[in-house]
MOPAC internal coordinates of N, CA, C and O (Angstrom, degrees):
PM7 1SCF
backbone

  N    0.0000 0     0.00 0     0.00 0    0    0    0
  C    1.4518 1     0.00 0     0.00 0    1    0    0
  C    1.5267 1   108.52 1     0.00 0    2    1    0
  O    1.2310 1   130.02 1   -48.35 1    3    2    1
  N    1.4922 1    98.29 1   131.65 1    3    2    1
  C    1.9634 1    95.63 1   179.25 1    5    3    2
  C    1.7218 1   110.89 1   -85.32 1    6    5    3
  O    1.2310 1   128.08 1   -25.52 1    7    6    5
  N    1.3700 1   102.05 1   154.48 1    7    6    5
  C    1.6441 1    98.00 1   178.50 1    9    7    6
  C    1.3877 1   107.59 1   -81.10 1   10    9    7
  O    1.2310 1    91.98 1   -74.16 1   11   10    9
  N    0.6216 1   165.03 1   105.84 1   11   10    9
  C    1.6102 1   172.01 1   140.18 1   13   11   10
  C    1.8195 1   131.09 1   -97.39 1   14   13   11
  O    1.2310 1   123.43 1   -12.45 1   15   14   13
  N    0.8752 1   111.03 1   167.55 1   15   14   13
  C    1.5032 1    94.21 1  -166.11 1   17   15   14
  C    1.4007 1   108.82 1   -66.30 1   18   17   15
  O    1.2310 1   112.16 1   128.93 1   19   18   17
  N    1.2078 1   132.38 1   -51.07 1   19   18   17
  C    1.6614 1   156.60 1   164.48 1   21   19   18
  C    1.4042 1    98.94 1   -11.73 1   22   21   19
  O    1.2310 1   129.66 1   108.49 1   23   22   21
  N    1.1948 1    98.98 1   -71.51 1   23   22   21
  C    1.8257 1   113.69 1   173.13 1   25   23   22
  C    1.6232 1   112.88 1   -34.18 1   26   25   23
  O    1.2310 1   134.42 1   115.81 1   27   26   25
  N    1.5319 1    89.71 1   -64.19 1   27   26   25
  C    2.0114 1    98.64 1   179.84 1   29   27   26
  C    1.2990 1    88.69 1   -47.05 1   30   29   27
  O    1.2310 1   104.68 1    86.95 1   31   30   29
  N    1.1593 1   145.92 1   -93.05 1   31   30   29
  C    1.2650 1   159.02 1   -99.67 1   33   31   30
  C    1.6151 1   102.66 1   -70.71 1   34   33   31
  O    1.2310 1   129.36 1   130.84 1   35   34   33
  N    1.2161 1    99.57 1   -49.16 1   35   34   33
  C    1.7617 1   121.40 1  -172.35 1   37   35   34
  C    1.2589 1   106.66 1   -55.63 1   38   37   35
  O    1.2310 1   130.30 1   124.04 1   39   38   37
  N    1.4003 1    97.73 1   -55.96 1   39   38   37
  C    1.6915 1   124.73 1  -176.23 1   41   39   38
  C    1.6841 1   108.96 1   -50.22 1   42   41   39
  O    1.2310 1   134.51 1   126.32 1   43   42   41
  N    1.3598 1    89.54 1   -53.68 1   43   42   41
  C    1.6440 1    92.30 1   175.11 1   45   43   42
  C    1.6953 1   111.86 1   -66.12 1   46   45   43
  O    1.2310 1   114.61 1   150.01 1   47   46   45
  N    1.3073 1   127.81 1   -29.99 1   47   46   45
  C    1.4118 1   123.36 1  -176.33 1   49   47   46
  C    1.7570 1    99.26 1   -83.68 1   50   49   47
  O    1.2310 1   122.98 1   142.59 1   51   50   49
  N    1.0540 1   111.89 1   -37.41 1   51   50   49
  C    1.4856 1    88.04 1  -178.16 1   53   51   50
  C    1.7026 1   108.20 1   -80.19 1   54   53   51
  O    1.2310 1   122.71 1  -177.41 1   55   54   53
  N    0.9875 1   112.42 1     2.59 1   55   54   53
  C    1.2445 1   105.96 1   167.92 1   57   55   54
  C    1.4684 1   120.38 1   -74.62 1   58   57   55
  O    1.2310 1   123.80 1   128.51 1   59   58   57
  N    1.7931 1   110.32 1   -51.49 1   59   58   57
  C    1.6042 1   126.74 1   156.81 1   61   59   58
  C    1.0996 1   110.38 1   -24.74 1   62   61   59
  O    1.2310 1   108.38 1   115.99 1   63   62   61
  N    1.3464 1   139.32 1   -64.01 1   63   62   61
  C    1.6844 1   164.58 1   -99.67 1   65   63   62
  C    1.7743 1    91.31 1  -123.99 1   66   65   63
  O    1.2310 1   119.28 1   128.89 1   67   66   65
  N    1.5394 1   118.98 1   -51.11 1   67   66   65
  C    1.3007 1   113.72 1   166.49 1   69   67   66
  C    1.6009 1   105.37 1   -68.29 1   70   69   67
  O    1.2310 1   113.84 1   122.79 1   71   70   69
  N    1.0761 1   129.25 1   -57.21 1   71   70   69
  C    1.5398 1   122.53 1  -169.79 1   73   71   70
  C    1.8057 1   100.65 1   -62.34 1   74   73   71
  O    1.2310 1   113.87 1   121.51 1   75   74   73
  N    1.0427 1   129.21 1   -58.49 1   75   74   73
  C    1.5598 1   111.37 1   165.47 1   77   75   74
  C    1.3557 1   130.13 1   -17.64 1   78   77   75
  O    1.2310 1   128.55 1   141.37 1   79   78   77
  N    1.6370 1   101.13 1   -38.63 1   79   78   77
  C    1.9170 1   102.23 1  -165.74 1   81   79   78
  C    1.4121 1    94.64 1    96.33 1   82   81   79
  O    1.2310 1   113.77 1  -121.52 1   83   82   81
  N    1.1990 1   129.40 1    58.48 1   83   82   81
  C    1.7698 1   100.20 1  -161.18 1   85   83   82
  C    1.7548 1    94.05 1  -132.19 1   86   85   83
  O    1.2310 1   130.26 1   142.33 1   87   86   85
  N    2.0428 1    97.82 1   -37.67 1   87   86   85
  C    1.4660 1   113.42 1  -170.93 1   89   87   86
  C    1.7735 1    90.72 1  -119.70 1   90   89   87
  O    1.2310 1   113.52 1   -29.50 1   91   90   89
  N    1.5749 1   129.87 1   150.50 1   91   90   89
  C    1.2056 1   132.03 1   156.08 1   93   91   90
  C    2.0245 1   109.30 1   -49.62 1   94   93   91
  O    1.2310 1   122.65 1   -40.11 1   95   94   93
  N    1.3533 1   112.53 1   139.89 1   95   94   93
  C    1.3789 1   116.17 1   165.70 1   97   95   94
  C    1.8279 1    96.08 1   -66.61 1   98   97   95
  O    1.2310 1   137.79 1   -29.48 1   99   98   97
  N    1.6196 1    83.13 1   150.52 1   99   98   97
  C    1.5588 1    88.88 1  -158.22 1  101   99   98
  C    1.7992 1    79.27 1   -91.60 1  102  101   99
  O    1.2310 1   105.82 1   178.34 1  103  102  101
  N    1.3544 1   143.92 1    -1.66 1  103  102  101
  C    0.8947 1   128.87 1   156.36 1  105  103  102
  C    1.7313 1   142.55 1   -89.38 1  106  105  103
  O    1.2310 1   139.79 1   149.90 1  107  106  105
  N    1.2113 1    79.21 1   -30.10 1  107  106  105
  C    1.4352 1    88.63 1  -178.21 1  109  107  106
  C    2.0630 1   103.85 1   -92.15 1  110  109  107
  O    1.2310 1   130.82 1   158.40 1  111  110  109
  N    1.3478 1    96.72 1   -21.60 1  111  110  109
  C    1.7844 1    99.21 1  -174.96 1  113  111  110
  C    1.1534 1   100.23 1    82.25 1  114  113  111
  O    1.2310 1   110.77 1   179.94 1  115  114  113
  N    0.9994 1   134.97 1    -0.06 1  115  114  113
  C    1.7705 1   130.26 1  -172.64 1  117  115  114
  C    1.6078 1   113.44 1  -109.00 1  118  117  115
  O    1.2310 1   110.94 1   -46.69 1  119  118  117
  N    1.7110 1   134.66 1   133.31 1  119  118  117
  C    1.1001 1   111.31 1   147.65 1  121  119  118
  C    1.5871 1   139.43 1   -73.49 1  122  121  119
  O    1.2310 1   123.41 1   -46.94 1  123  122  121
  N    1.5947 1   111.06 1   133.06 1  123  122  121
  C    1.3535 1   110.24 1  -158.84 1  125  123  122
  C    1.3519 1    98.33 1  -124.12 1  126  125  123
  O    1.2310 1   109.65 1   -10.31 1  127  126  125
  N    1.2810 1   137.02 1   169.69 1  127  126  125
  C    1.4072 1   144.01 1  -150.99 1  129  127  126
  C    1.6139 1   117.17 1  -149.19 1  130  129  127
  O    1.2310 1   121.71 1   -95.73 1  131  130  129
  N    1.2547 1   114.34 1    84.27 1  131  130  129
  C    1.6774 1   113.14 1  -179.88 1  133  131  130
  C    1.4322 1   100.26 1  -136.63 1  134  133  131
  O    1.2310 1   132.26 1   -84.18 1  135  134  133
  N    1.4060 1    93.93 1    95.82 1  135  134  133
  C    1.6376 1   105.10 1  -176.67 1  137  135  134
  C    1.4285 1   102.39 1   -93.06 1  138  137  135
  O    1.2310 1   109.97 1  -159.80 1  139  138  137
  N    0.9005 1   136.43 1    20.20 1  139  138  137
  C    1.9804 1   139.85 1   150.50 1  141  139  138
  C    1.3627 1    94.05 1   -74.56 1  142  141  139
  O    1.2310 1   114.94 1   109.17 1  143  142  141
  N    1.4916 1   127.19 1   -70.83 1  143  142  141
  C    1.2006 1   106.65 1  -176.24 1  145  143  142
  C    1.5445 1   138.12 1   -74.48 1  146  145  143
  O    1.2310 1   121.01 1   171.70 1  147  146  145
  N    1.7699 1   115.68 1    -8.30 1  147  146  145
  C    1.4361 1   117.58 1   138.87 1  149  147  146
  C    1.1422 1   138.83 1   -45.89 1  150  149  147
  O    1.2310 1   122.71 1   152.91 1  151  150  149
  N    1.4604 1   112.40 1   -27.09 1  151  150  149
  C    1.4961 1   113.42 1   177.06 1  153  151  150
  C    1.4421 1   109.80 1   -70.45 1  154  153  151
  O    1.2310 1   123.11 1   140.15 1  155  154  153
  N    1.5633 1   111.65 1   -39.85 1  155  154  153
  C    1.3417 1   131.86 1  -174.49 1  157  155  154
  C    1.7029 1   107.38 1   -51.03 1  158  157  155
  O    1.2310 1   129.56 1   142.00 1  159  158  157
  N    0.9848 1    99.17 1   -38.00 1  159  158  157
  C    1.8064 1    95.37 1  -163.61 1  161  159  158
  C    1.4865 1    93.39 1   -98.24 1  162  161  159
  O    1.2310 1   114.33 1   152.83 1  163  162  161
  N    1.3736 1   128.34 1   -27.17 1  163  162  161
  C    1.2719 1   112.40 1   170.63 1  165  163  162
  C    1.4603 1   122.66 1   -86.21 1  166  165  163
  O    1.2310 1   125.55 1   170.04 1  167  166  165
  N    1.0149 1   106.94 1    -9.96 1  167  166  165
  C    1.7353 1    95.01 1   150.86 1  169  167  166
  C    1.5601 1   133.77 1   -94.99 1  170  169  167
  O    1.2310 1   130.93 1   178.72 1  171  170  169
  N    1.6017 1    96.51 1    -1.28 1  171  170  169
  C    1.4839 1   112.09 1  -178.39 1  173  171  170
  C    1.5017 1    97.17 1   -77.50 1  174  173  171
  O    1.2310 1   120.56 1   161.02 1  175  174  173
  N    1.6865 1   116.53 1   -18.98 1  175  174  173
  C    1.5041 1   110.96 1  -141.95 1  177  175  174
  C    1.9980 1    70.05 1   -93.25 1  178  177  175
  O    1.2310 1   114.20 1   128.42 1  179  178  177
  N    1.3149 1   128.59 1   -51.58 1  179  178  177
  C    1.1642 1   153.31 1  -173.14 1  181  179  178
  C    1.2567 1   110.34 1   -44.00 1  182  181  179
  O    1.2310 1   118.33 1   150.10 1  183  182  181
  N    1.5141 1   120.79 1   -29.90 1  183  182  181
  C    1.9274 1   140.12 1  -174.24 1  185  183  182
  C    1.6845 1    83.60 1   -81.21 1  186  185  183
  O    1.2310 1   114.17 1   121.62 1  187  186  185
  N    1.3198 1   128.65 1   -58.38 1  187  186  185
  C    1.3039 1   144.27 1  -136.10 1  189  187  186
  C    1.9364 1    86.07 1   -76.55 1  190  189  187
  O    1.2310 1   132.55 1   108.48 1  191  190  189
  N    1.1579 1    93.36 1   -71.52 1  191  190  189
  C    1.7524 1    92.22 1   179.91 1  193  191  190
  C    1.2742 1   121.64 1   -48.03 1  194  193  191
  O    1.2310 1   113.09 1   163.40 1  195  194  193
  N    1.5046 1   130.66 1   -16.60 1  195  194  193
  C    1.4156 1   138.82 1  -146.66 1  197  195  194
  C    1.8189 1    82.24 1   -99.71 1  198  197  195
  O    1.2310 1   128.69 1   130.03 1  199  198  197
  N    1.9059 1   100.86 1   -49.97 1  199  198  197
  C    1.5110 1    93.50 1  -143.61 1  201  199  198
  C    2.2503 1    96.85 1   -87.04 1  202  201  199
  O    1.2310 1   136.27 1   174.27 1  203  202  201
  N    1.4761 1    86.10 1    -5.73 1  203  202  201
  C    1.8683 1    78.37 1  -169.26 1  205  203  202
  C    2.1038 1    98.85 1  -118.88 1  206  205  203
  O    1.2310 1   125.49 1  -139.46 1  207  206  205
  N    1.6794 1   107.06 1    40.54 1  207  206  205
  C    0.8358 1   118.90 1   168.83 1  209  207  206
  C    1.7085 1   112.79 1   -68.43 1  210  209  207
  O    1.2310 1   116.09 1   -27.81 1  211  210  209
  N    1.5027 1   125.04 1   152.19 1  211  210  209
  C    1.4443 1   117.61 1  -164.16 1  213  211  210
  C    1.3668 1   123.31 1    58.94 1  214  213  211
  O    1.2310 1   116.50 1   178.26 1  215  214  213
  N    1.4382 1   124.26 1    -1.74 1  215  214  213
  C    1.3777 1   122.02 1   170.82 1  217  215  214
  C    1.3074 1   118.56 1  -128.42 1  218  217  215
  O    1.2310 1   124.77 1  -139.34 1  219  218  217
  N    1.3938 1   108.44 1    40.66 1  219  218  217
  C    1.2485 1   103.28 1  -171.19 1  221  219  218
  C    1.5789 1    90.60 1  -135.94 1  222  221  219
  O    1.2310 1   123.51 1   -16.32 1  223  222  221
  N    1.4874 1   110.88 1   163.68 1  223  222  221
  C    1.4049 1   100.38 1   173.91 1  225  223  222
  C    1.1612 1   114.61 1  -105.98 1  226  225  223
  O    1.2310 1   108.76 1    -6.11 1  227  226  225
  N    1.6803 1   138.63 1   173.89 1  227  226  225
  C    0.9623 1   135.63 1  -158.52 1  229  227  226
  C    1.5960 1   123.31 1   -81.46 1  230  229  227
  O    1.2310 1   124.40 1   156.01 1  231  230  229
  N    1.1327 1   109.15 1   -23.99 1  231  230  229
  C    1.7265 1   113.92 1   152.62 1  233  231  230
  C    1.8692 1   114.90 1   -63.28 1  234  233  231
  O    1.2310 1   125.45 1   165.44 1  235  234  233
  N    1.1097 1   107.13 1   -14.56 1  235  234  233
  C    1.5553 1   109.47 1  -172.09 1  237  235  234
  C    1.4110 1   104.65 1  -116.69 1  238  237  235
  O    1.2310 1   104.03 1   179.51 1  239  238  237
  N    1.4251 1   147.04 1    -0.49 1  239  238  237
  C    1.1564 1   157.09 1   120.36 1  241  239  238
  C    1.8817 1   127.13 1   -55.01 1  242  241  239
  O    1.2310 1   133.04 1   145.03 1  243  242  241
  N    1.1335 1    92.41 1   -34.97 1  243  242  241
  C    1.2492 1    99.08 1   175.49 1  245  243  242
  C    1.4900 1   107.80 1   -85.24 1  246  245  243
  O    1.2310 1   116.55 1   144.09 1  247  246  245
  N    1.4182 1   124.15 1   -35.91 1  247  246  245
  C    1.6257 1   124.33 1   172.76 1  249  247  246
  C    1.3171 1   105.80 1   -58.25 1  250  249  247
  O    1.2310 1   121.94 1   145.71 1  251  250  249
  N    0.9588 1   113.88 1   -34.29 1  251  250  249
  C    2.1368 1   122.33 1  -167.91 1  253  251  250
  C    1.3969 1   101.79 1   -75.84 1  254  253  251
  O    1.2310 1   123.27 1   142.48 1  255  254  253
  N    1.4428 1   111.34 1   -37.52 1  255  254  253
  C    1.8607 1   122.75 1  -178.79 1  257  255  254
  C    1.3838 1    84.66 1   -61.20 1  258  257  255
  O    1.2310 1   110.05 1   106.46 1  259  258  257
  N    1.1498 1   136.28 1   -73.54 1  259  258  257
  C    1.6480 1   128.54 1  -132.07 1  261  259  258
  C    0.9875 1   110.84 1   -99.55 1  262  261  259
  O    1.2310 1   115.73 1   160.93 1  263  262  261
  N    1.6003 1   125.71 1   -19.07 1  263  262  261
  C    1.3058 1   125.03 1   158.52 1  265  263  262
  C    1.9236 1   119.70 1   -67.62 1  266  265  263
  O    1.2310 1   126.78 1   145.09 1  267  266  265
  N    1.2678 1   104.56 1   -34.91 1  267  266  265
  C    1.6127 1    96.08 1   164.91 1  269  267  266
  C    1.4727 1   109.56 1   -81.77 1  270  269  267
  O    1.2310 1    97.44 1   145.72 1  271  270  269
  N    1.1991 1   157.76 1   -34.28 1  271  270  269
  C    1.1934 1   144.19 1   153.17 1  273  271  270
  C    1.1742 1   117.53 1   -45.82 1  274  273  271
  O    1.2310 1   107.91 1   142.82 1  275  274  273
  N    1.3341 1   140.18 1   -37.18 1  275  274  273
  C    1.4923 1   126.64 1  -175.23 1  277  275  274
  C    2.0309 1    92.38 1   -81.40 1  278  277  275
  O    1.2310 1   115.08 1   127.36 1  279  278  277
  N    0.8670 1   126.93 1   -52.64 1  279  278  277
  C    1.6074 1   134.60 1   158.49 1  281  279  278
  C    1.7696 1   120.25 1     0.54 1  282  281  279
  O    1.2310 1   130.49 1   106.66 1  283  282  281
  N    1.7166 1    97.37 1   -73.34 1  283  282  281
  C    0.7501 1   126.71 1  -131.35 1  285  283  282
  C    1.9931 1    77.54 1   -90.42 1  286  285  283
  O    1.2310 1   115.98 1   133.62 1  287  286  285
  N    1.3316 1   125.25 1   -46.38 1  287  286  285
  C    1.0932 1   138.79 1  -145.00 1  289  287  286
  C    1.4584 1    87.82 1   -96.03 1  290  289  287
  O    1.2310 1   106.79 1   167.47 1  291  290  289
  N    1.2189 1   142.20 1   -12.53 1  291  290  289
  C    1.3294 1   161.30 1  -164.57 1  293  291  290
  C    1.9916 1    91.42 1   -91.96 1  294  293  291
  O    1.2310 1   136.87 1   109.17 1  295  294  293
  N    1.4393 1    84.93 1   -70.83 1  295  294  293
  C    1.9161 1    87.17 1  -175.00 1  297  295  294
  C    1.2280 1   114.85 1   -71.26 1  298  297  295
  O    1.2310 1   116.77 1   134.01 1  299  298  297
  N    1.3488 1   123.75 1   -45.99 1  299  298  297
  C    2.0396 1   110.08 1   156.58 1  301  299  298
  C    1.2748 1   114.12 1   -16.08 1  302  301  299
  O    1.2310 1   132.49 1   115.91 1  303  302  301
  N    1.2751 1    93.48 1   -64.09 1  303  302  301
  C    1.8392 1   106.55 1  -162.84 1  305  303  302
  C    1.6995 1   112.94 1   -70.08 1  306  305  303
  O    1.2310 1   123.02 1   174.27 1  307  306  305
  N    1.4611 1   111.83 1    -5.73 1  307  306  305
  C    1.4263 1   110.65 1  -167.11 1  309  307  306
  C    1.7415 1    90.07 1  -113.65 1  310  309  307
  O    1.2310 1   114.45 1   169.02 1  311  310  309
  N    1.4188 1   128.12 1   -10.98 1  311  310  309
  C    1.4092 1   120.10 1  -157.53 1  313  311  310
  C    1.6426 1    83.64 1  -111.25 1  314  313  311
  O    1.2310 1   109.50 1   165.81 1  315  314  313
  N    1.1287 1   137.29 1   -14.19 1  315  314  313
  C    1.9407 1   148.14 1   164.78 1  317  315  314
  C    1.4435 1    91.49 1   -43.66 1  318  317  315
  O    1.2310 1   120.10 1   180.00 1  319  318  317

């Protein structure tokens, strides 16, 4: 796997995606639910887009768009 931002990005959503309850912790095998720290990475993911805006290319802006929208609409629906 190459390091590249794309990579971070993913990395960071499946990280969200376990703290949602969404994916099993790849440690424990269990889904677990700490949406304090979902918020955390989705606004970390949200800092990341803010601060490397204009330098990104448009396949890699558009991954950052749809990964915080599917995210974001994920924790609405989990904080209901």
């Amino acid at each position: 796997m190459e390091a590249d931002f794309s990579t971070l990005i993913s990395s960071m959503a499946m990280e969200a995606l376990i703290f949602l309850g969404e994916i099993p912790n790849p440690m424990s095998k269990k889904k677990e639910e700490n949406l304090d720290q979902a918020k955390f990475v989705i606004d970390t993911i949200s800092s990341l887009k803010e601060k490397t805006k204009g330098n990104l290319t448009a396949e890699e802006a558009n991954q950052i768009d749809n990964i915080l929208y599917e995210l974001r609409t994920k924790f609405v629906a989990k904080k209901k």
